[in-house]
KETORRO-840954 format. One record per residue: z, x, y negated of N, C-alpha, C, O, CB in turn; residue in one letter. Coordinates in Angstrom, 1 decimal, decimal comma. Glycine has a CB too. Example, Ala and Ser with C-alpha at 12.3 -4.5 7.8 and 13.67 -1.06 7.14 Angstrom:
2
atom n_pz: 7,8 n_px: 13,2 n_py: 5,7 ca_pz: 7,8 ca_px: 12,3 ca_py: 4,5 c_pz: 7,8 c_px: 13,2 c_py: 3,3 o_pz: 8,5 o_px: 14,2 o_py: 3,3 cb_pz: 9,0 cb_px: 11,3 cb_py: 4,5 residu: A $
atom n_pz: 7,1 n_px: 12,8 n_py: 2,2 ca_pz: 7,1 ca_px: 13,7 ca_py: 1,1 c_pz: 7,9 c_px: 12,9 c_py: 0,0 o_pz: 8,0 o_px: 13,4 o_py: -1,1 cb_pz: 5,7 cb_px: 14,1 cb_py: 0,6 residu: S $
***
This chain:
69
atom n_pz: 25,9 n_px: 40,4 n_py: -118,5 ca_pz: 27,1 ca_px: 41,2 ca_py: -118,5 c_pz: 27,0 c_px: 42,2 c_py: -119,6 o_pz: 25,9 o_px: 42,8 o_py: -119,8 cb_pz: 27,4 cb_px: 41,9 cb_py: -117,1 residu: X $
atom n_pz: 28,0 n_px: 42,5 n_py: -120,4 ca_pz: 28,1 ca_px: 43,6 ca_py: -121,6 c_pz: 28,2 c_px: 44,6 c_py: -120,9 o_pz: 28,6 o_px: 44,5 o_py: -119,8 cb_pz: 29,3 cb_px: 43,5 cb_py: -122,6 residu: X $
atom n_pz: 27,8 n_px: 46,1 n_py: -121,5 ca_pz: 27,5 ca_px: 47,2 ca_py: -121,5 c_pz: 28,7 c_px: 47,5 c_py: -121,0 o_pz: 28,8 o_px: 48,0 o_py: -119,8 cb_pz: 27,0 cb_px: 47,8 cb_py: -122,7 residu: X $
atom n_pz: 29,9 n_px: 47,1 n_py: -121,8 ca_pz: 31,4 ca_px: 47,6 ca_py: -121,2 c_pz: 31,9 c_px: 46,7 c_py: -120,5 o_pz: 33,1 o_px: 46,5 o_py: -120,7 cb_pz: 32,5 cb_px: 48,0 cb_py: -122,2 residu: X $
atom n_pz: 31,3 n_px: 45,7 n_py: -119,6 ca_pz: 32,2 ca_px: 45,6 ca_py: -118,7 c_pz: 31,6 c_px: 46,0 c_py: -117,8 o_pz: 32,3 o_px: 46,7 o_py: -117,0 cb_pz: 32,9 cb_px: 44,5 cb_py: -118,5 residu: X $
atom n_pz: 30,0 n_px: 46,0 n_py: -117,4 ca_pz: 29,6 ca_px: 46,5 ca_py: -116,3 c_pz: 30,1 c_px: 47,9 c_py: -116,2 o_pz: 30,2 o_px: 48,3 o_py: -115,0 cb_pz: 28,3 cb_px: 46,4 cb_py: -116,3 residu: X $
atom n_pz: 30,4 n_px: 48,9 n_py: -117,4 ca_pz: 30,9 ca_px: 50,6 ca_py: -117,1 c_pz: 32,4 c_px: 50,2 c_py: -116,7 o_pz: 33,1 o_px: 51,1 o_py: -116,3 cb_pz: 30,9 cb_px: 51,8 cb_py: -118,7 residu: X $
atom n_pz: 32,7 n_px: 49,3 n_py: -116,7 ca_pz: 34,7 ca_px: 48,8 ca_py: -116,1 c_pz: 34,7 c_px: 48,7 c_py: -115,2 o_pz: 35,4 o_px: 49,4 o_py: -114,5 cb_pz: 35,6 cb_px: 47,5 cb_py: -116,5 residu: X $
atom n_pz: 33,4 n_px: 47,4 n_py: -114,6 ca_pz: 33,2 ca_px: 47,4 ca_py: -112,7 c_pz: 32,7 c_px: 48,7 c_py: -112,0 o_pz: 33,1 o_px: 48,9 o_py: -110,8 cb_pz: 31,8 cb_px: 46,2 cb_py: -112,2 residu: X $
atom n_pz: 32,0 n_px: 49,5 n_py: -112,5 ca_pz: 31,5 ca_px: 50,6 ca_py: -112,0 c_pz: 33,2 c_px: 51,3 c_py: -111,8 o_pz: 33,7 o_px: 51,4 o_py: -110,6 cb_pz: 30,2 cb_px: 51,3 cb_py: -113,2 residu: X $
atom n_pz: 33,8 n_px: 51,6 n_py: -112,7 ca_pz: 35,4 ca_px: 52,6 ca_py: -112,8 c_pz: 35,9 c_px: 51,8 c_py: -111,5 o_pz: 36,1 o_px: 52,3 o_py: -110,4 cb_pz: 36,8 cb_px: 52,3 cb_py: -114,6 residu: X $
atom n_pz: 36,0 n_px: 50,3 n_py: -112,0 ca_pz: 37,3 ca_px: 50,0 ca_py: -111,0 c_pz: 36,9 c_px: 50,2 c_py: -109,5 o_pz: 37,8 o_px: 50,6 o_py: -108,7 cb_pz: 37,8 cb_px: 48,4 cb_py: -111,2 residu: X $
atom n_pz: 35,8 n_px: 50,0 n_py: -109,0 ca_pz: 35,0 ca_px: 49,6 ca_py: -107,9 c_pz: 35,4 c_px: 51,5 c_py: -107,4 o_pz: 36,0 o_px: 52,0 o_py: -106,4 cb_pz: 33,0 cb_px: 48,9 cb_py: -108,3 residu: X $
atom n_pz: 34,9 n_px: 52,0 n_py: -108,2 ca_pz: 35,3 ca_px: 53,8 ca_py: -107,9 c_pz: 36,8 c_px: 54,0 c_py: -107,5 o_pz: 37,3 o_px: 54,7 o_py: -106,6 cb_pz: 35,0 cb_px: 54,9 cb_py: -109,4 residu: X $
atom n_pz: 37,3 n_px: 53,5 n_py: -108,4 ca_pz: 39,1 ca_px: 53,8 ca_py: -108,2 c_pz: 39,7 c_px: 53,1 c_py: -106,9 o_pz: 40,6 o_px: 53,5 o_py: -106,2 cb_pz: 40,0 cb_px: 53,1 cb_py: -109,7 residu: X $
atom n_pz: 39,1 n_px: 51,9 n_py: -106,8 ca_pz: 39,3 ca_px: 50,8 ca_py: -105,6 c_pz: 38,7 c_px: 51,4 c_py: -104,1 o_pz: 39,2 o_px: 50,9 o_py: -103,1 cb_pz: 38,3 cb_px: 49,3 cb_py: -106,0 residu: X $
atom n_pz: 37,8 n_px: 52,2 n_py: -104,0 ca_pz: 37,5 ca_px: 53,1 ca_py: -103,2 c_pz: 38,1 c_px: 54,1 c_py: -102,6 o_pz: 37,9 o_px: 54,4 o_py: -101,5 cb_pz: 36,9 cb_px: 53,5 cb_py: -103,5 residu: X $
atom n_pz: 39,0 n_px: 54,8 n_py: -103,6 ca_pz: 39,9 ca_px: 56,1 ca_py: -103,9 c_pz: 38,7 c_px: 57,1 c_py: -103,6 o_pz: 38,7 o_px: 57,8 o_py: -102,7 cb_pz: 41,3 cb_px: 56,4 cb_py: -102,7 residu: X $
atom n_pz: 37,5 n_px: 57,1 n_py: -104,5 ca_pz: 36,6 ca_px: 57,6 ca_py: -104,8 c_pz: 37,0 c_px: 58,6 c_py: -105,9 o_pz: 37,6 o_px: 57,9 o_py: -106,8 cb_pz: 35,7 cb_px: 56,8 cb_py: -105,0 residu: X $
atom n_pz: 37,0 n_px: 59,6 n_py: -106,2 ca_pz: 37,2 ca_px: 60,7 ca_py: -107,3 c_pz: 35,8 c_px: 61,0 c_py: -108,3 o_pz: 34,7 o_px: 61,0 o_py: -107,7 cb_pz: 37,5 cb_px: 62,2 cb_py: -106,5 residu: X $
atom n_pz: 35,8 n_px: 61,2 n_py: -109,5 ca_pz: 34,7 ca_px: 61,3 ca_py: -109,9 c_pz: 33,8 c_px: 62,6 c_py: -109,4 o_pz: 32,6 o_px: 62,8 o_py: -109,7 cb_pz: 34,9 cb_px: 61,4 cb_py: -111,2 residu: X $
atom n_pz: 34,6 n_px: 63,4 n_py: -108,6 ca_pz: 33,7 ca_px: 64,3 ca_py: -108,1 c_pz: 32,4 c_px: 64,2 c_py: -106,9 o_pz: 31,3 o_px: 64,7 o_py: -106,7 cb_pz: 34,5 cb_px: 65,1 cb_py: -107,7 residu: X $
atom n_pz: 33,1 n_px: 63,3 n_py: -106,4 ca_pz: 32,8 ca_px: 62,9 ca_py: -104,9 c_pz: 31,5 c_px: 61,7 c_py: -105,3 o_pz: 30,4 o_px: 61,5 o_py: -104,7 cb_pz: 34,5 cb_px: 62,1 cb_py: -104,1 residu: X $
atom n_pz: 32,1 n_px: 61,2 n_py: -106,4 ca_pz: 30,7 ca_px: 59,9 ca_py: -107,2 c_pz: 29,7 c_px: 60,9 c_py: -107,3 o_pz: 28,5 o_px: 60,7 o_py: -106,9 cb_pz: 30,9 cb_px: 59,1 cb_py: -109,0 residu: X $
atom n_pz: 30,2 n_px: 61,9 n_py: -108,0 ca_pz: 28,7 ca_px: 62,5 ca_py: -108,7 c_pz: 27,8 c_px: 63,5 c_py: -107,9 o_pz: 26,6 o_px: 63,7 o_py: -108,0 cb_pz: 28,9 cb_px: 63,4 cb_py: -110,0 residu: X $
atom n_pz: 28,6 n_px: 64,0 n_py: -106,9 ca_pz: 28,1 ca_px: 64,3 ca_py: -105,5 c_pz: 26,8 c_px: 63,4 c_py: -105,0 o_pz: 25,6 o_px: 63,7 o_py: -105,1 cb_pz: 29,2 cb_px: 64,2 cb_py: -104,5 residu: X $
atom n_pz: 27,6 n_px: 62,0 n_py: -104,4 ca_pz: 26,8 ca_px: 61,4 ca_py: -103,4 c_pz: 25,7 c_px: 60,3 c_py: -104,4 o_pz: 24,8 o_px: 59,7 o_py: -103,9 cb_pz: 28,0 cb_px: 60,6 cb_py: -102,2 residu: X $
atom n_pz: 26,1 n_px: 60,4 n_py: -105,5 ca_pz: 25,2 ca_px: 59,3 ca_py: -106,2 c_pz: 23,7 c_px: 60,7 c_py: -106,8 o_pz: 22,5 o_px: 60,5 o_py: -106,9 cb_pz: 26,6 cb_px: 58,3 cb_py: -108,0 residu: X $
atom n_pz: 24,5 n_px: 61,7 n_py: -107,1 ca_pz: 23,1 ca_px: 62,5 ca_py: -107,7 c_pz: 23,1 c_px: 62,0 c_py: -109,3 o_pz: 22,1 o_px: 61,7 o_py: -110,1 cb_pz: 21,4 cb_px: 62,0 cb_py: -106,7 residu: X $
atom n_pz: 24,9 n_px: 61,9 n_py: -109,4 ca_pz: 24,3 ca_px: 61,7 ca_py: -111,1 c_pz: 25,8 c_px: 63,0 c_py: -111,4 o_pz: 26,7 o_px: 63,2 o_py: -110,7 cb_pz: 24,5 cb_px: 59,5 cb_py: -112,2 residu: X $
atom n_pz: 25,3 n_px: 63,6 n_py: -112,8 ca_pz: 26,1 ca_px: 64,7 ca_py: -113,4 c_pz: 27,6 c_px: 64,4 c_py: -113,7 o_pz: 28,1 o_px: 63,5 o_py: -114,4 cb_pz: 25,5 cb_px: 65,2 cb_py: -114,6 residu: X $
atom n_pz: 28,5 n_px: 65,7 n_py: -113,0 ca_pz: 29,5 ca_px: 64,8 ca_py: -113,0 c_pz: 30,1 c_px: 64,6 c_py: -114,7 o_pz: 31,1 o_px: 64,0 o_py: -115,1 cb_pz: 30,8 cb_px: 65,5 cb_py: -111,8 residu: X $
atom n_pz: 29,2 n_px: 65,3 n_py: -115,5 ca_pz: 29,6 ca_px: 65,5 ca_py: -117,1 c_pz: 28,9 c_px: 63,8 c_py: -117,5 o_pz: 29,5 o_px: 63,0 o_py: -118,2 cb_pz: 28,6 cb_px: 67,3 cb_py: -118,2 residu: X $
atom n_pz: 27,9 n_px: 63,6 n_py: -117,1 ca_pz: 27,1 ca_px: 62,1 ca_py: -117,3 c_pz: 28,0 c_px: 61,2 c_py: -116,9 o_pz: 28,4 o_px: 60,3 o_py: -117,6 cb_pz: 25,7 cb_px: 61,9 cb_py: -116,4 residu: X $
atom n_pz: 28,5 n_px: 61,3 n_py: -115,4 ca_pz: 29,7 ca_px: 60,2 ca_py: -115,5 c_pz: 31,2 c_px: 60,0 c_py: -116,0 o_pz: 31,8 o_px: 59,0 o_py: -116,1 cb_pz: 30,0 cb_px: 60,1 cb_py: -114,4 residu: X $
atom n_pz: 31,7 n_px: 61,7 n_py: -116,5 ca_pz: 32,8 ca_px: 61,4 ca_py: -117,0 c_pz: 33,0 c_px: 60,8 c_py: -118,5 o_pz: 33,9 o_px: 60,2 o_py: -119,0 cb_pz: 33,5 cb_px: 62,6 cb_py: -116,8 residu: X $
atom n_pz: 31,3 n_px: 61,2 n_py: -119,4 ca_pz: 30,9 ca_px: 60,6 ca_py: -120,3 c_pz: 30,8 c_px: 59,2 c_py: -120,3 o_pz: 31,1 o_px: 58,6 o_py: -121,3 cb_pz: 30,0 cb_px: 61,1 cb_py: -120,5 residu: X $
atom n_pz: 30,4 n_px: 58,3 n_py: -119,1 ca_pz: 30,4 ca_px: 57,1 ca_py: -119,6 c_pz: 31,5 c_px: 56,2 c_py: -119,1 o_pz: 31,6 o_px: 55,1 o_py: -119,4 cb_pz: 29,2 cb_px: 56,6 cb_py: -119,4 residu: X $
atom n_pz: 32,6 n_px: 57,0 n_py: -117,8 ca_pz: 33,6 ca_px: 56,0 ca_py: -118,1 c_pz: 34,4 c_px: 56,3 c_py: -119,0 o_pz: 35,2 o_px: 55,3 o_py: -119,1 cb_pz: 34,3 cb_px: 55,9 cb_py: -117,1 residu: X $
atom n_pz: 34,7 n_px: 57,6 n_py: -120,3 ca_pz: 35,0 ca_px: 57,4 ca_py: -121,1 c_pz: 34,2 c_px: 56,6 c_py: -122,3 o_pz: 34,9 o_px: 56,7 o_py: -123,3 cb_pz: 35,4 cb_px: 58,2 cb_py: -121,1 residu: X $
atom n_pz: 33,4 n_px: 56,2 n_py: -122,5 ca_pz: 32,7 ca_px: 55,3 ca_py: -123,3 c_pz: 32,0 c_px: 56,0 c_py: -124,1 o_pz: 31,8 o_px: 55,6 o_py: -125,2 cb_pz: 33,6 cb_px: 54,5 cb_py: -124,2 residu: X $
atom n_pz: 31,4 n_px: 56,9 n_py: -123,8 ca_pz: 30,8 ca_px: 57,9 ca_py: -124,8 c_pz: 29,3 c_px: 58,2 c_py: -124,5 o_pz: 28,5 o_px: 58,8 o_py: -125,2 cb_pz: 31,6 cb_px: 59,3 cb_py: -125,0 residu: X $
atom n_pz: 29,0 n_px: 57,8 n_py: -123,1 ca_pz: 27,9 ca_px: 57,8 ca_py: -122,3 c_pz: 26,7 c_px: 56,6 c_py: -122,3 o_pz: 26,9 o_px: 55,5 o_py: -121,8 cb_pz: 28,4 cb_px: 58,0 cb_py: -120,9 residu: X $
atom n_pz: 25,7 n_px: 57,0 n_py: -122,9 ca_pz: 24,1 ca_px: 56,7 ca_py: -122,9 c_pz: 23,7 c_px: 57,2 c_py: -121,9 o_pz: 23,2 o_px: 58,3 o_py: -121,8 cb_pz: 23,3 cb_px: 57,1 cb_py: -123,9 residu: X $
atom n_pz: 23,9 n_px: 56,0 n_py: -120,8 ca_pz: 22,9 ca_px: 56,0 ca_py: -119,6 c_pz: 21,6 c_px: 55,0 c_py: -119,4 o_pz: 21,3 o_px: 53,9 o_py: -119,8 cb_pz: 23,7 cb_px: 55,8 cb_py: -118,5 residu: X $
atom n_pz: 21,3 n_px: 55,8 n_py: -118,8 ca_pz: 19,9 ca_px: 55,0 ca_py: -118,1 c_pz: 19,8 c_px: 54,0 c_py: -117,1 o_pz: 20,6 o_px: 54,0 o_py: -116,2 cb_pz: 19,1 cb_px: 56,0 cb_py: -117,4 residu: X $
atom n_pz: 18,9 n_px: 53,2 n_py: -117,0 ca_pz: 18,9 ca_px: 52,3 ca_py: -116,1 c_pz: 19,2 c_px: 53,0 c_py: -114,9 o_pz: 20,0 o_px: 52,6 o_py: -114,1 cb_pz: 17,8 cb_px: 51,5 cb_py: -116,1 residu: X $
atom n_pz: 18,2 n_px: 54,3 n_py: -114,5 ca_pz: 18,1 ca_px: 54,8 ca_py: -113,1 c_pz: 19,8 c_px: 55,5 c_py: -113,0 o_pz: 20,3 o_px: 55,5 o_py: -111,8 cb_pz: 16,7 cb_px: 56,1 cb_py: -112,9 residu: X $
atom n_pz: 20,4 n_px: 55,9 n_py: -113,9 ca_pz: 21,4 ca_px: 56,4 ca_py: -113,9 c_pz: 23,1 c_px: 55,3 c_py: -113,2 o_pz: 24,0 o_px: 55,7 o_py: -112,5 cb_pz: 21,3 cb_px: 56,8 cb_py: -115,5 residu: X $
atom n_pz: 22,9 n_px: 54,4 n_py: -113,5 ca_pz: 23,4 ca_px: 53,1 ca_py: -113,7 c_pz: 23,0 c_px: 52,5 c_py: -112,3 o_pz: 23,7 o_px: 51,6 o_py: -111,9 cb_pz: 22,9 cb_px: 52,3 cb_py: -115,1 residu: X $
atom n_pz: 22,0 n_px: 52,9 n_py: -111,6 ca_pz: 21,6 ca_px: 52,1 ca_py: -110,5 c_pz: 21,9 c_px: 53,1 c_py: -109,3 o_pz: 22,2 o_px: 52,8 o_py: -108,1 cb_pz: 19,9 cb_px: 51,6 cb_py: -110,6 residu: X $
atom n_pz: 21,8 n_px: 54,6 n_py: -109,9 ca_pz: 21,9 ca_px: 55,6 ca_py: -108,5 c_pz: 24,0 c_px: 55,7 c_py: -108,7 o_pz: 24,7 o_px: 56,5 o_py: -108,1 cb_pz: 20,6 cb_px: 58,1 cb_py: -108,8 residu: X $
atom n_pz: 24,5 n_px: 54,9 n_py: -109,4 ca_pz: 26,1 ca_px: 54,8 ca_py: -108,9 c_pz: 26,4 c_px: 53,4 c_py: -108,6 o_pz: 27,2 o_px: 53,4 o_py: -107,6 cb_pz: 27,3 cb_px: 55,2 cb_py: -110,2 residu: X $
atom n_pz: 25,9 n_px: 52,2 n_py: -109,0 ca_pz: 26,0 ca_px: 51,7 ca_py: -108,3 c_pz: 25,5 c_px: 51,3 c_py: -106,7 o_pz: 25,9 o_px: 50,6 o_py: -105,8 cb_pz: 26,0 cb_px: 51,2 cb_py: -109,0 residu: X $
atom n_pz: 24,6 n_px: 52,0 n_py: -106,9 ca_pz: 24,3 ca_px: 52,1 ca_py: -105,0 c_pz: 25,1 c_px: 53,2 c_py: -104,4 o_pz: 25,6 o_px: 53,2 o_py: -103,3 cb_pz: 22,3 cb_px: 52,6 cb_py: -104,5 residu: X $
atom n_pz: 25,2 n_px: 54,0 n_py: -105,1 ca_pz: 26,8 ca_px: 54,7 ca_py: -103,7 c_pz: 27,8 c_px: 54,1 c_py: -104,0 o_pz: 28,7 o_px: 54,8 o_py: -103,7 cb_pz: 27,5 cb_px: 56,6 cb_py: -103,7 residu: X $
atom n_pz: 28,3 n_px: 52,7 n_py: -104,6 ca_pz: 29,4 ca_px: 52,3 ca_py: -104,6 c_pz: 29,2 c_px: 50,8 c_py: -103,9 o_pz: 30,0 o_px: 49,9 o_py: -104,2 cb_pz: 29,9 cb_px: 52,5 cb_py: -106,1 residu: X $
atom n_pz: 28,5 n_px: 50,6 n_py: -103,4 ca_pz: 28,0 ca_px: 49,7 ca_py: -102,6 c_pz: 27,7 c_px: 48,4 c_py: -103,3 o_pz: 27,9 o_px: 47,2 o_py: -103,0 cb_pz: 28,9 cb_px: 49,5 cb_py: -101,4 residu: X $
atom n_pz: 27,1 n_px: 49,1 n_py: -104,9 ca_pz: 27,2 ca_px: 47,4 ca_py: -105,6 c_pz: 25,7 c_px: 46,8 c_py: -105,3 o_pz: 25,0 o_px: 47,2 o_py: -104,4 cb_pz: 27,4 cb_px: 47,3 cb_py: -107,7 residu: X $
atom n_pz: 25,5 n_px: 46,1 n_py: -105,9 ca_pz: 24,1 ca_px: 45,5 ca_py: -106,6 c_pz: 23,7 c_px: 45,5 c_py: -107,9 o_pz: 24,4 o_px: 44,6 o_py: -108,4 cb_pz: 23,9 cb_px: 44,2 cb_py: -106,4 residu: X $
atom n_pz: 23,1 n_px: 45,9 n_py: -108,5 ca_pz: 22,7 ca_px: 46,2 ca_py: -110,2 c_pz: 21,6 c_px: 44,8 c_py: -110,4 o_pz: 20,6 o_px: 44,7 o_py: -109,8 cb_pz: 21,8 cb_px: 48,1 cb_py: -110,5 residu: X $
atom n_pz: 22,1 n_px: 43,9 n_py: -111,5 ca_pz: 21,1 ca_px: 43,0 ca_py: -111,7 c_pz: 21,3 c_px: 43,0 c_py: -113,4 o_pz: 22,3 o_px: 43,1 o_py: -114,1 cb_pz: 21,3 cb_px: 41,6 cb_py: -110,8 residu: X $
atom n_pz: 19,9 n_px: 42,7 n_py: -113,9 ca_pz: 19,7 ca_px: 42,6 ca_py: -115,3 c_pz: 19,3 c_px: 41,0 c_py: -115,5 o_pz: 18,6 o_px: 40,2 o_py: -114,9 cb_pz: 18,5 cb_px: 43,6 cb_py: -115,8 residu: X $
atom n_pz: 20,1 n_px: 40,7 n_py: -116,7 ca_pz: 19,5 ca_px: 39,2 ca_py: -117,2 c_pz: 18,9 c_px: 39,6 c_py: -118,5 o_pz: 19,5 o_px: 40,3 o_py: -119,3 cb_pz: 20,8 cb_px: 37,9 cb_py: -117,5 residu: X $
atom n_pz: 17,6 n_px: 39,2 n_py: -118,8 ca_pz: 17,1 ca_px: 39,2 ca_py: -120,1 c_pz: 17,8 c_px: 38,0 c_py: -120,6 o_pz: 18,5 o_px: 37,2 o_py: -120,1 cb_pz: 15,6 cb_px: 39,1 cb_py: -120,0 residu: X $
atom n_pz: 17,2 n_px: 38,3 n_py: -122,4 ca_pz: 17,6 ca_px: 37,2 ca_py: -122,8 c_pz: 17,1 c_px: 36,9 c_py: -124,0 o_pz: 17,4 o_px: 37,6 o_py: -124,9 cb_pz: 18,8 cb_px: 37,1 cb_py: -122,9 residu: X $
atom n_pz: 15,9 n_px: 35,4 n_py: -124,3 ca_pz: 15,3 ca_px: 35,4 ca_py: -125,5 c_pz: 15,9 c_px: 35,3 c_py: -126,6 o_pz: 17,0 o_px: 34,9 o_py: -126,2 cb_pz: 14,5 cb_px: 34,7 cb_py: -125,6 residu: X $
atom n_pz: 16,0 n_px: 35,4 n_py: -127,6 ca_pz: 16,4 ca_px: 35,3 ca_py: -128,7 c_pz: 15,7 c_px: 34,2 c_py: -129,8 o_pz: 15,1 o_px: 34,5 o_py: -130,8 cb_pz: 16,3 cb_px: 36,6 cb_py: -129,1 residu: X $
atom n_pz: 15,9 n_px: 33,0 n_py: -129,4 ca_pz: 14,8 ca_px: 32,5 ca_py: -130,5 c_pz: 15,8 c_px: 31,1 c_py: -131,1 o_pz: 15,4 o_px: 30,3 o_py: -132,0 cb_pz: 12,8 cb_px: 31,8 cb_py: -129,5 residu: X $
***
């Protein structure tokens, strides 16, 4: 999955909730300036960052590697 669509599932999954960005950055323990940064597209997050919102949003976070050869 691309960088931007996984930050799209993360938004919609929040909005589909009637979750507020305040209330995310509360219960996830991420800044609510860190999240309003990356659903506007401007945010360099971290794996752990990326994993502590998707677990208060009841997702599953999975990575696919991918060789290049």
């Amino acid at each position: 999955m691309h960088y931007q669509a996984l930050i799209k599932q993360l938004k919609d999954r929040r909005e589909s909730l009637q979750v507020t960005q305040d209330t995310l950055a509360e219960i996830s323990g991420v800044s609510l300036r860190a999240l309003k940064q990356l659903e506007s597209g401007k945010g360099n997050p971290t794996l752990e960052t990326l994993s502590k919102l998707a677990e208060a949003l009841g997702l599953e976070l999975s990575l696919q590697l991918k060789t290049n050869r």
